[in-house]
KETI-195114 format. One line per field, with one value per residue (C-alpha): residue in one letter; residue number from 1; x, y, z. Coordinates in steps of 0.5 Angstrom, whole numbers, plus 2048, in hexadecimal, padded with zeros to 3 digits. Layout:
// KETI-195114
rest c(a|...) $
nr c(NUM|...) $
x c(X|...) $
y c(Y|...) $
z c(Z|...) $
//
This chain:
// KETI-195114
rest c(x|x|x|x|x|x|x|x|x|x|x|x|x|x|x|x|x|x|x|x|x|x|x|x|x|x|x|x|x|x|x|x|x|x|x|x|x|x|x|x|x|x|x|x|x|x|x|x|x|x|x|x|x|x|x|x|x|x|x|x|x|x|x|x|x|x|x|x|x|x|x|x|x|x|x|x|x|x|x|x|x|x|x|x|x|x|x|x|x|x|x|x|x|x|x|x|x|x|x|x|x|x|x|x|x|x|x|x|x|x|x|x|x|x|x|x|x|x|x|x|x|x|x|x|x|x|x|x|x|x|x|x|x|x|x|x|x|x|x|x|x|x|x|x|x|x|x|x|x|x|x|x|x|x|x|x|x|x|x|x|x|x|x|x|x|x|x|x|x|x|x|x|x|x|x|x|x|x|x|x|x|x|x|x|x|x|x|x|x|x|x|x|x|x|x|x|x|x|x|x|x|x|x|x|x|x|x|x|x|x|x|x|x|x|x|x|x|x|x|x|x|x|x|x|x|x|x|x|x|x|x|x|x|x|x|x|x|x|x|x|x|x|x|x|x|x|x|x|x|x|x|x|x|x|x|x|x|x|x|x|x|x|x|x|x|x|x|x|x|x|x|x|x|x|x|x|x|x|x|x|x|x|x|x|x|x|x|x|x|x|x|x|x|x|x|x|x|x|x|x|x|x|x|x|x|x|x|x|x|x|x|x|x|x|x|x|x|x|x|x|x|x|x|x|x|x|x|x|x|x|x|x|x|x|x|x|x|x|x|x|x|x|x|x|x|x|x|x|x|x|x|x|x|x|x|x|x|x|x|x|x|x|x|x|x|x|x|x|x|x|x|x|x|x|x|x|x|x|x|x|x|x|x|x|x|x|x|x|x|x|x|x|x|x|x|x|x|x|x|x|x|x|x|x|x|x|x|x|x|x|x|x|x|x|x|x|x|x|x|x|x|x|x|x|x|x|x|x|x|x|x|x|x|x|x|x|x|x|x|x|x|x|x|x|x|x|x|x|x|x|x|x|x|x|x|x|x|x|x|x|x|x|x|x|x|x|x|x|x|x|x|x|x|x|x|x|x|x|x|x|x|x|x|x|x|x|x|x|x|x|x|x|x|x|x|x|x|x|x|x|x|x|x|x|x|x|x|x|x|x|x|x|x|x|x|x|x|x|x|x|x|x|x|x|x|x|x|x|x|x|x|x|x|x|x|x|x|x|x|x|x|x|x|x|x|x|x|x|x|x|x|x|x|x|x|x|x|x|x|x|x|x|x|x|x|x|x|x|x|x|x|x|x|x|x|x|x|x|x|x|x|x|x|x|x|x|x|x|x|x|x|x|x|x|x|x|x|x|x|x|x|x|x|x|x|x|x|x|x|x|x|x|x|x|x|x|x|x|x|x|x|x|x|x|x|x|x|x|x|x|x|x|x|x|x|x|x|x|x|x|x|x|x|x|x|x|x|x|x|x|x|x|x|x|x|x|x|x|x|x|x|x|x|x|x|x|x|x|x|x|x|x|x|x|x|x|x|x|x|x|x|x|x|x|x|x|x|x|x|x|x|x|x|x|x|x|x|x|x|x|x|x|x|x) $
nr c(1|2|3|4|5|6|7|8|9|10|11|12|13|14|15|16|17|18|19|20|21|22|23|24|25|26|27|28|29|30|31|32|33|34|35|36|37|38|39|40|41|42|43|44|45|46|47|48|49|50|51|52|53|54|55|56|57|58|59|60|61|62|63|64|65|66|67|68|69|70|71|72|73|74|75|76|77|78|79|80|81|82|83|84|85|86|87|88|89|90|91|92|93|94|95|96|97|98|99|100|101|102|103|104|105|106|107|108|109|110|111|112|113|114|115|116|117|118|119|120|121|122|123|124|125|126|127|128|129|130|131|132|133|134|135|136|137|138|139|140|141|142|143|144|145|146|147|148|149|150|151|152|153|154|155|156|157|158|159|160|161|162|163|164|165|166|167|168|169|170|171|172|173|174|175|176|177|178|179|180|181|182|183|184|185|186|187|188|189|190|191|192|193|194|195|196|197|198|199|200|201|202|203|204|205|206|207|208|209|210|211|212|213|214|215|216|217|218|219|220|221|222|223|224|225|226|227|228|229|230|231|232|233|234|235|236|237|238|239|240|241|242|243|244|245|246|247|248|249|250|251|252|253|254|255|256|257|258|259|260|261|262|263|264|265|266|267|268|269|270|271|272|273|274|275|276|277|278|279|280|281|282|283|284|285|286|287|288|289|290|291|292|293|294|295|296|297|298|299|300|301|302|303|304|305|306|307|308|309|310|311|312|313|314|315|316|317|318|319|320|321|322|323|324|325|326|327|328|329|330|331|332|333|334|335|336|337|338|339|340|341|342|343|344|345|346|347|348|349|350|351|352|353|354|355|356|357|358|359|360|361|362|363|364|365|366|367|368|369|370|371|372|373|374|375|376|377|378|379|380|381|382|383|384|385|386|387|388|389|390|391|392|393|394|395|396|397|398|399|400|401|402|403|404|405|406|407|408|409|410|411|412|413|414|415|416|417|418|419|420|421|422|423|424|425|426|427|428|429|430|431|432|433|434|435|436|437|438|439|440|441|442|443|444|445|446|447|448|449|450|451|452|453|454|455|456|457|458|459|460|461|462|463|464|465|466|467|468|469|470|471|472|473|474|475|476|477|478|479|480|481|482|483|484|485|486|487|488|489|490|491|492|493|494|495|496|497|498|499|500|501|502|503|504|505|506|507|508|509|510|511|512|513|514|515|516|517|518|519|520|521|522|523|524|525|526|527|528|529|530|531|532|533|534|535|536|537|538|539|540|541|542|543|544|545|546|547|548|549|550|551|552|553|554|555|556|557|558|559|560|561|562|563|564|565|566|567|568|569|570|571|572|573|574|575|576|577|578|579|580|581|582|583|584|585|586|587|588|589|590|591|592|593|594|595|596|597|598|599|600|601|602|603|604|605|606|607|608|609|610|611|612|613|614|615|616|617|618|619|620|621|622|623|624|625|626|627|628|629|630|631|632|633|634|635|636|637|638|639|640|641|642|643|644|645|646|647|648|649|650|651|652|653|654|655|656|657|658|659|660|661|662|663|664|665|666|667|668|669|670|671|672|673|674|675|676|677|678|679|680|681|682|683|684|685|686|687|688|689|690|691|692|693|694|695|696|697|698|699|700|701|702|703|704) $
x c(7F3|7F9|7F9|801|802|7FF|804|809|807|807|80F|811|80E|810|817|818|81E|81A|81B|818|813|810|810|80C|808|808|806|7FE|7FC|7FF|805|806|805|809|809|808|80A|80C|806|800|803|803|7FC|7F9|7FD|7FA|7F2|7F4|7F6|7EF|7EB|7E6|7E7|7EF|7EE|7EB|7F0|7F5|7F4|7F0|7F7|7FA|7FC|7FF|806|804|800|806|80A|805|804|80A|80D|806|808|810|811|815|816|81D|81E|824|81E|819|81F|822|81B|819|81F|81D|817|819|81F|822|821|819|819|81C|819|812|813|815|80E|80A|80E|80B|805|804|802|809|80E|815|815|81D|81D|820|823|826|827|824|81E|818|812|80C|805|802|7FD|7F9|7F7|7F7|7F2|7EF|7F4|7F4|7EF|7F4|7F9|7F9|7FF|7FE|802|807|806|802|7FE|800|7FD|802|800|806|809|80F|812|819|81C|81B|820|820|826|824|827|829|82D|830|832|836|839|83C|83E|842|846|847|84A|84D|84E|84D|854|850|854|855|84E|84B|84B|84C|851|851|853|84D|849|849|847|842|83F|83F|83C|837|836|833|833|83B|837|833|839|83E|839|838|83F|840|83B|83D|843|840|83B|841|840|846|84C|854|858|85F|863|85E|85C|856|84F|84E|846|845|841|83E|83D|839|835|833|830|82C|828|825|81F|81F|81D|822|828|826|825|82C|82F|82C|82E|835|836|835|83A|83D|839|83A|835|82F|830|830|829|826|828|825|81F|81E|81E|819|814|815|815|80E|80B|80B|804|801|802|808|80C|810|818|817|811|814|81B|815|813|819|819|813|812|818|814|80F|80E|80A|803|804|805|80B|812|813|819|81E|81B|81E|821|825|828|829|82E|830|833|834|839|83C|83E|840|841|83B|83B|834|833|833|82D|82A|82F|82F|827|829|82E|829|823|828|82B|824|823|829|827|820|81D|819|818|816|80E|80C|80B|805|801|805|80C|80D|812|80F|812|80F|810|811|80C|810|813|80C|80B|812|811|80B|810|814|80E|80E|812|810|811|818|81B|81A|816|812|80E|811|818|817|81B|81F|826|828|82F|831|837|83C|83A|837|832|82C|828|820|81E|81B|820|822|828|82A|828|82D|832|833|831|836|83B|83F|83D|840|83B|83B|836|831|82A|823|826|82D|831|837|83C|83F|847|84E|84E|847|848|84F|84B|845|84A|84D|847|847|842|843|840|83A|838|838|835|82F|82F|82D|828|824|823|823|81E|823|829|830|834|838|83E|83D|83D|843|847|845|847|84E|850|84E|852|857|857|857|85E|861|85F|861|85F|85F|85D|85D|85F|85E|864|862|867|864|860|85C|85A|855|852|852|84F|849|847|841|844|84A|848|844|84B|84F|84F|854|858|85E|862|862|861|861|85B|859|854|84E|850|853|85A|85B|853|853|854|853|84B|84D|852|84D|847|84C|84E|856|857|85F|860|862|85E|860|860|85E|85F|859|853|84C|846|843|83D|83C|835|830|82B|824|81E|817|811|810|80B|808|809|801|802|800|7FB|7F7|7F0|7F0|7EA|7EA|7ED|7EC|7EF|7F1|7ED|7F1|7EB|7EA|7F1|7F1|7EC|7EF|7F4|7F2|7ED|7F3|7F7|7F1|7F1|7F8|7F7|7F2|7F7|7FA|802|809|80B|810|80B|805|80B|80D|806|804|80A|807|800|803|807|800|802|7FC|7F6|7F2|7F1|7F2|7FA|7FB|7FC|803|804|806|80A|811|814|81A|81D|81D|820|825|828|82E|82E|82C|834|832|82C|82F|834|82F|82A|831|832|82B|82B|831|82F|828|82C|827|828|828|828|82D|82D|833|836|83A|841|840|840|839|834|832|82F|830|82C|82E|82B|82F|831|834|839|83D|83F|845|846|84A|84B|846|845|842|844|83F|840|83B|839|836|830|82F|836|839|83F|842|843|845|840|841|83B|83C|83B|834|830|829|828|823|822|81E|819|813) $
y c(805|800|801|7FF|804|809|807|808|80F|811|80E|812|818|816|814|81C|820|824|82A|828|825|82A|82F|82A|829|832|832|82E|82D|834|835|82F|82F|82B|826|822|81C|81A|815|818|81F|81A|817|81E|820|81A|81C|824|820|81B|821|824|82A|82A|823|827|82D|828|825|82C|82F|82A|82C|828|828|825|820|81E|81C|81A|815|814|812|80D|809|809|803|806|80C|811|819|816|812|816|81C|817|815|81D|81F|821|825|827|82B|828|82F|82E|826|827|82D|829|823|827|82C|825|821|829|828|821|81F|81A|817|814|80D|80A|803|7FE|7F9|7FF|805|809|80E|80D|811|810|813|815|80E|812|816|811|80F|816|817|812|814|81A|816|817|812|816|81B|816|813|819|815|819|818|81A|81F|81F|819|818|817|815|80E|808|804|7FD|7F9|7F3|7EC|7ED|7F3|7EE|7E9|7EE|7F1|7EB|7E9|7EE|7ED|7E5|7E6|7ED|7EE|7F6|7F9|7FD|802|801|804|800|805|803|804|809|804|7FF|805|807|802|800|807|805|7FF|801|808|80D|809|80A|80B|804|800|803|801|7FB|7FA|7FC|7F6|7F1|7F3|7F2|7EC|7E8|7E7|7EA|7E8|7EB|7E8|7E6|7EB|7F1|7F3|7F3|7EF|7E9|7E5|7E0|7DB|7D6|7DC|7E0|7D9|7D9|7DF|7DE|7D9|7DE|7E3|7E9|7EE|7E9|7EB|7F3|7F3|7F0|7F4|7FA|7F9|7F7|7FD|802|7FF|7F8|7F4|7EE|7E7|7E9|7F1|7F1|7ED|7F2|7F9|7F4|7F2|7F9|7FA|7F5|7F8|7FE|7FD|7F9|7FE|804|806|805|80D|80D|811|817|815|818|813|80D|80F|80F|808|806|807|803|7FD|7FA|7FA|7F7|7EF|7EB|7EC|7F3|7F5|7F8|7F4|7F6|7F9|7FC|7FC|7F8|7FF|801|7FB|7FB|802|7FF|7F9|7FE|802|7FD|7F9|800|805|809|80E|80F|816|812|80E|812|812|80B|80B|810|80C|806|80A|80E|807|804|809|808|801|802|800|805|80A|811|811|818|81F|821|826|82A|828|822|81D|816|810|809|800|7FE|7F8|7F3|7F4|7F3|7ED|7EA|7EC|7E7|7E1|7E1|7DC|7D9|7D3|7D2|7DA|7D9|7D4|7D6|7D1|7D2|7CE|7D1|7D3|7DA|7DC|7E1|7E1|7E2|7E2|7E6|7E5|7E8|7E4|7E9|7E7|7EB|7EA|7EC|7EC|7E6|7E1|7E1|7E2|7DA|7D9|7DE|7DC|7D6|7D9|7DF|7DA|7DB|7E2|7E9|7EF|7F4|7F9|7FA|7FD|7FC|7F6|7F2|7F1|7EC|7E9|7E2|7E3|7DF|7E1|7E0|7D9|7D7|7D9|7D5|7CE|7D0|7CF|7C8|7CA|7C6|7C8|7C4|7C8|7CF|7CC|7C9|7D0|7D4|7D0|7D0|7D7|7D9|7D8|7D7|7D1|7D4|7D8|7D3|7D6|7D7|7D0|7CF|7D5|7D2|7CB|7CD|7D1|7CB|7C7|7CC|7CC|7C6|7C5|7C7|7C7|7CB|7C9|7CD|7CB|7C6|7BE|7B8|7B2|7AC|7A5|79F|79C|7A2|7A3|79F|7A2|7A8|7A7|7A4|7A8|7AE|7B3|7B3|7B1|7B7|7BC|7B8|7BD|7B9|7B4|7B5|7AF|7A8|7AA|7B2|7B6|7BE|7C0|7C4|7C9|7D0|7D1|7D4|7D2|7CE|7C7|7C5|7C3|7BF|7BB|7BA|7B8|7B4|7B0|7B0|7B1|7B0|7B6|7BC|7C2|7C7|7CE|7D4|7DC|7DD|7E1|7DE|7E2|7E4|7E0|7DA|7DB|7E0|7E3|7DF|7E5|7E6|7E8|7F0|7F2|7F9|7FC|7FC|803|802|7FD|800|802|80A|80C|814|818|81D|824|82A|830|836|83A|836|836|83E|83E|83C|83F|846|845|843|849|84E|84B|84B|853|855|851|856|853|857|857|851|84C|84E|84E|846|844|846|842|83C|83E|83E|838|835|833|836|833|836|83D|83A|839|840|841|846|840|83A|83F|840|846|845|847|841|845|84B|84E|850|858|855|852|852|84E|84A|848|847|842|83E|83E|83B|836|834|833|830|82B|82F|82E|834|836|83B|83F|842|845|840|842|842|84A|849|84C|845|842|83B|837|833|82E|82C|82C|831|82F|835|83B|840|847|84C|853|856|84E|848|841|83B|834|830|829|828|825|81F|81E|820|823|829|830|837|83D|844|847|84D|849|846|84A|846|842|83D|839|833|832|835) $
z c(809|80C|812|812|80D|811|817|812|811|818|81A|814|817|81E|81B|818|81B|821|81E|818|81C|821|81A|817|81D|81D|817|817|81E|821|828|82B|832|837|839|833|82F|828|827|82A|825|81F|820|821|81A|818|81A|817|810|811|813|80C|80C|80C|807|802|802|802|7FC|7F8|7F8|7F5|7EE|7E8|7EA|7F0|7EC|7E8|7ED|7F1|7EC|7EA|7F2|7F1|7EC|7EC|7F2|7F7|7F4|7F7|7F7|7F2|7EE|7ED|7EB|7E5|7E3|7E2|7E1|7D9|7DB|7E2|7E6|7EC|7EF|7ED|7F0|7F7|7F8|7F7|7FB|801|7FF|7FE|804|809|805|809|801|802|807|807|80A|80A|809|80E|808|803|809|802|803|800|7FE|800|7FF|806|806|80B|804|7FE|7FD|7FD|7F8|7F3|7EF|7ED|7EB|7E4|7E0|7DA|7DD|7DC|7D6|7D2|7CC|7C6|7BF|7B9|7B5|7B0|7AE|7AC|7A6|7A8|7A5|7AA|7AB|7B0|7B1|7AE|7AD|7A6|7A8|7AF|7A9|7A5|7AB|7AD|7A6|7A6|7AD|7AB|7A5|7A6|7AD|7B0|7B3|7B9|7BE|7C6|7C7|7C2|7BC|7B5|7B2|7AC|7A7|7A9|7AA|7A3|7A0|7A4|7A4|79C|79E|7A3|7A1|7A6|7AC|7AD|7B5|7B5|7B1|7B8|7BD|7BA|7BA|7C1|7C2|7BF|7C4|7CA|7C7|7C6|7BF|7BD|7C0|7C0|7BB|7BD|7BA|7BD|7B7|7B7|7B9|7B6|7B6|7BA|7B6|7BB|7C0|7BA|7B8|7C0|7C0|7B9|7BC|7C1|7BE|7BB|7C1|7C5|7C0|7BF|7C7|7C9|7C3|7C5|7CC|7CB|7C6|7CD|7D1|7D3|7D8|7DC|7D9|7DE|7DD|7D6|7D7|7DB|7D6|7D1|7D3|7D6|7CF|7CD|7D2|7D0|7C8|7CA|7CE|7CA|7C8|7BF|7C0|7C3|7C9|7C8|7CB|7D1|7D2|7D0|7D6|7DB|7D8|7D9|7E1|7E1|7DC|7E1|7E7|7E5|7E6|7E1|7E5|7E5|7EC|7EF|7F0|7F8|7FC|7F5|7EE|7E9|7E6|7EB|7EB|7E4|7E5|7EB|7E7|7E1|7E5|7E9|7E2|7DE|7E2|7E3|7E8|7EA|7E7|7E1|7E2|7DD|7D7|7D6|7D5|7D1|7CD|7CC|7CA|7C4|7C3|7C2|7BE|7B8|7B8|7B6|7BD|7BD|7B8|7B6|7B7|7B5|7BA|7BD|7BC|7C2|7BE|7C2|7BF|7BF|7BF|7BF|7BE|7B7|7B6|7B4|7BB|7BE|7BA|7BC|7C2|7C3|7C0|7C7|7C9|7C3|7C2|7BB|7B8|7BD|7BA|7B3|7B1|7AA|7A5|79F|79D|79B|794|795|791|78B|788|781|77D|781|787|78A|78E|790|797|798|7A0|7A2|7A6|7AD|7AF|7B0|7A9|7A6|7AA|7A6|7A0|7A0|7A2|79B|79B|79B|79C|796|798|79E|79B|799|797|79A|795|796|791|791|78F|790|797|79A|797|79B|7A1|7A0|79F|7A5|7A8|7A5|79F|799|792|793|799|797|790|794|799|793|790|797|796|78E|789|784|782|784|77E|77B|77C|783|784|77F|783|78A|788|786|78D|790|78D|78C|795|796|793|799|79F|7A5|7AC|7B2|7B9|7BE|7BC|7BF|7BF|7C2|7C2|7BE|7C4|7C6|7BE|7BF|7C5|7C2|7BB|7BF|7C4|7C3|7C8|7C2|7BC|7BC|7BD|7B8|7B1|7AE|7AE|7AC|7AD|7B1|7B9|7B6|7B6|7B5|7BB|7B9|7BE|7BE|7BE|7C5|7C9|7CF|7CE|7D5|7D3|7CD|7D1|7D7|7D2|7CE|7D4|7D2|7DA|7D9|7D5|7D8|7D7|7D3|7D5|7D1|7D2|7CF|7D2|7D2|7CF|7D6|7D5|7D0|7CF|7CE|7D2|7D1|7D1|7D2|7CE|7CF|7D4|7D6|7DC|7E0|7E0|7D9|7D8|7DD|7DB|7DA|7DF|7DF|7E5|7E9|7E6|7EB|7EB|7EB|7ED|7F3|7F5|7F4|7F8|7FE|7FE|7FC|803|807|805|806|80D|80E|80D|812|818|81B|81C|81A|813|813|815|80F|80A|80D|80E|806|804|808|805|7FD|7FD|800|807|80A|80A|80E|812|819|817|816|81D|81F|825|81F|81A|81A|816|812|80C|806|800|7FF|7F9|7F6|7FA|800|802|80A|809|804|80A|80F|80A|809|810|812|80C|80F|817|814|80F|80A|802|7FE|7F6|7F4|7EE|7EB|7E5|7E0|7DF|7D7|7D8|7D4|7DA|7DA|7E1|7E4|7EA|7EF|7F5|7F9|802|805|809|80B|80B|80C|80C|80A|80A|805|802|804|801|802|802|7FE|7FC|7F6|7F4|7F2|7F0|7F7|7F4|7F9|7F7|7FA|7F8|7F9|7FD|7F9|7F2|7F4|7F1|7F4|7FA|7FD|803|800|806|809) $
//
């Protein structure tokens, strides 16, 4: 037990409102006799928690909701009320988790402690019981092991390097016309539907990322996004799981340079975490939580976890708003999922839907540290082309995508299927000579990869629309002319001999830059000092290069060695409390007061018979229903004084007889003749509204 952890505790209690302290105080070790004083009050709090008999309640009457989030606020680092709500928000209501935080922190099971740096609360698990309690925590609560029962039969799809290449062939060679939100346009959408069929959805999000990677850039006339090729170059030299992860999370929003890298190695954790039987969907949002605030030798990161950091940067950079924390978890889990990142594993025999990491994903995960598997390195070439007569070629799986950048260079993407099938035409040809390919090089290119010689005819036909280009030429870009006695400075220096595409004439040369980049680097490199800088209108891409990522690792959580917890008893718990209640019965005390103290004793705030004593109880009314309109006004008014939240339920105005359920502060209320209006401020998004009292058909104080 850490004696600073214990001060903690006592500042906490000591630092409570006084009317939330004195209640407390009430509550465990009877009337307060005056004088008095906070911290001696404090520690004899502290010896009744320490005290056997009331350790023993205490820990016999927690029951399996306890146990869960218990366990969960052990494991989150600096875990919130807004923490814990987004992490249980698929399994839990709002209502349900305020309403067991304050029964936890009354239950002395948990406190607040406000952080210096942040001004944050934080929860924290009472230490002067923790260690009484950790044998109950159980992270199975959490993480529940599942077996598949049914497998599932669906058709198993993975974005793959052959269908990157194909994706890019089609945006060299054709462009794609998007709209101003980024969706594609009908026309392009057709025919990649015919090219890509069924995965219209991954094709969109597949766009939206290249848009946000910077691998595609708007043409001048705004008509359509055009590849980025040296940009696309860049990014095949990075490792499978780095390509899908930064694909995947560019495809949710745009982020900056360091923000993309976090959403994706989030990703890589996440998809390296999951168990060979899997996790159900609401398993894998609560591992997103966790596998971000976690460092390397699995200890907790201090102060904010890298998550909330994550969103934080999220919102700041895409408008977030911190009631959408969750849906951008839930747009990177379904985005992980179309892209064949995580696959449909089966249900479980209680119709849980599992999904889980393909291996090859594992694997490739393992060759972020190694240098040879990272940069494509391999002792044979695999032979995976092959050319028919109509100059269709057939591509088998088998290259990274940096091999078939140059291999599909002259190529047009047919059709993505089992196999990938491209075509060499006319127009995919021109592309590549405008790439400086000759003949020669696409010849070579294909017989690395094909068993067989190239059709005759193929050569023939390729040979004649080079000759046929190259009996024009027309440039376009930046042009270097420099008088007669800097020719020769020029030719023989390294930093621009390697600029120079083409000579055009004496002194005269066509640079190999864009039309419209940033000359300023070529200028400074090249030492032509008295040149003056030409300006540009061009935005740059917002980063240059792409985020480097580490391996996956699991969270400690997770690789902790599975030992077996202690489990509630039920009967026990019964036990205690049925002996309570009959000793409530035989104290002679008026009606009001039993029926506040059987409150007490059912939401298990007493541990033992010397608290039920009249002197420690204070008698008021907790809920009121829709009839009881004066009671109604009464609890608002005391929630209000008492700054307590309260749950409300209400019919919904669909006409349906349907009821909906709100948490929220309230902070005021007016009357009027016949009715009442109540001010409200919801939570967790804190929007305000007014209600009609008469309207509320439940109401509840969350306090004890």
């Amino acid at each position: 037990m850490n004696d600073n952890e214990i001060l903690k505790w006592q500042e906490a209690i000591s630092s409570l409102p006084d009317k939330q302290f004195f209640n407390t105080m009430r509550l465990y070790l009877g009337e307060i006799k005056t004088p008095y004083n906070k911290q001696r009050l404090t520690q004899q709090l502290a010896a009744f928690i320490k005290r056997e008999e009331n350790l023993s309640s205490l820990l016999t009457l927690i029951d399996s909701f306890d146990v869960t989030i218990l366990t969960a606020i052990s494991l989150i680092p600096n875990p919130t009320q807004q923490t814990l709500i987004e992490f249980f928000r698929t399994e839990y209501s709002v209502t349900d988790l305020y309403a067991e935080i304050i029964n936890l922190t009354e239950r002395l099971l948990i406190f607040t402690e406000k952080s210096a740096d942040s001004g944050k609360d934080y929860i924290r698990i009472n230490p002067l019981i923790r260690e009484n309690l950790l044998p109950y925590l159980d992270s199975q609560l959490i993480f529940p092991e599942y077996t598949v029962a049914h497998f599932s039969n669906e058709d198993i799809f993975r974005i793959s390097p052959n269908l990157l290449a194909a994706f890019i062939t089609y945006i060299r060679i054709r462009g794609i016309s998007c709209k101003a939100d980024g969706t594609i346009k009908k026309n392009d959408k057709t025919r990649l539907s015919e090219i890509f069929p069924g995965k219209e959805r991954f094709i969109q999000l597949l766009m939206t990322a290249f848009i946000n990677l910077s691998l595609v850039y708007e043409s001048e006339d705004g008509k359509g996004f055009k590849l980025d090729y040296n940009r696309t170059k860049k990014f095949a030299e990075l490792s499978e799981i780095q390509q899908y992860a930064l694909l995947c999370a560019a495809a949710i929003s745009r982020f900056s340079k360091d923000g993309l890298k976090k959403e994706a190695q989030l990703l890589i954790d996440c998809l390296t975490s999951i168990p060979e039987n899997g996790f159900s969907r609401d398993s894998i949002l609560r591992l997103a939580f966790l596998v971000g605030t976690y460092t390397e030798d699995g200890s907790a990161i201090a102060h904010k976890s890298r998550f909330s950091l994550i969103l934080e940067a999220a919102r700041q950079e895409a408008g977030i708003e911190p009631e959408q924390n969750a849906e951008l978890l839930d747009r990177m889990i379904d985005c992980a999922v179309i892209f064949g990142l995580l696959r449909k594993t089966g249900t479980s025999k209680e119709g849980v839907v599992l999904f889980n990491t393909t291996e090859e994903l594992t694997s490739y995960n393992t060759s972020l540290t190694n240098d040879s598997l990272l940069n494509g390195e391999s002792s044979q070439t695999p032979k995976v082309l092959n050319i028919d007569s109509t100059y269709t070629v057939t591509l088998m799986p088998g290259l990274q995508l940096k091999e078939l950048l140059p291999l599909t260079d002259f190529m047009l993407v047919k059709k993505f299927e089992v196999v990938t099938e491209f075509e060499i035409t006319r127009l995919s040809a021109s592309e590549a000579f405008d790439n400086d390919l000759t003949p020669e090089i696409i010849f070579n290119r294909i017989e690395k990869y094909s068993y067989y010689q190239i059709p005759q005819n193929l050569k023939i036909n390729i040979t004649e629309w080079y000759n046929s280009y190259s009996s024009a030429q027309l440039y376009y870009g930046y042009v270097l002319k420099v008088r007669d006695n800097n020719i020769s400075f020029v030719e023989n220096n390294p930093n621009i001999k390697k600029f120079i595409k083409e000579k055009l004439a004496e002194g005269i040369y066509l640079l190999n830059l864009p039309a419209g980049s940033d000359i300023n680097d070529f200028i400074n490199e090249s030492s032509l000092d008295f040149m003056g800088n030409v300006k540009t209108s061009l935005t740059k891409s917002e980063f240059q290069t792409f985020p480097l990522l580490r391996s996956g690792h699991k969270p400690a959580v997770l690789e902790r060695k599975k030992t077996a917890c202690k489990k509630t008893s039920i009967s026990e718990a019964d036990k205690i409390l049925k002996m309570l209640k009959t000793s409530l019965e035989k104290l002679d005390m008026e009606k009001h007061a039993k029926e506040s103290l059987e409150h007490r004793i059912s939401n298990r705030l007493i541990l033992s018979e010397n608290q039920l004593k009249t002197a420690a109880v204070r008698t008021e009314i907790l809920e009121a229903d829709g009839t009881d309109f004066a009671g109604k006004v009464h609890l608002i008014e005391a929630a209000v004084k008492d700054e307590d939240l309260m749950e409300l339920q209400m019919p919904d105005a669909n006409g349906k007889g349907e009821f909906f359920t709100l948490v929220g502060l309230p902070l005021g209320i007016s009357k009027q003749p016949g009715e009442a209006v109540m001010r409200f401020q919801i939570e967790p998004t804190k929007d305000i509204e007014n209600f009609l009292v008469s309207r509320i058909t439940h109401l509840r104080r969350l306090r004890y």
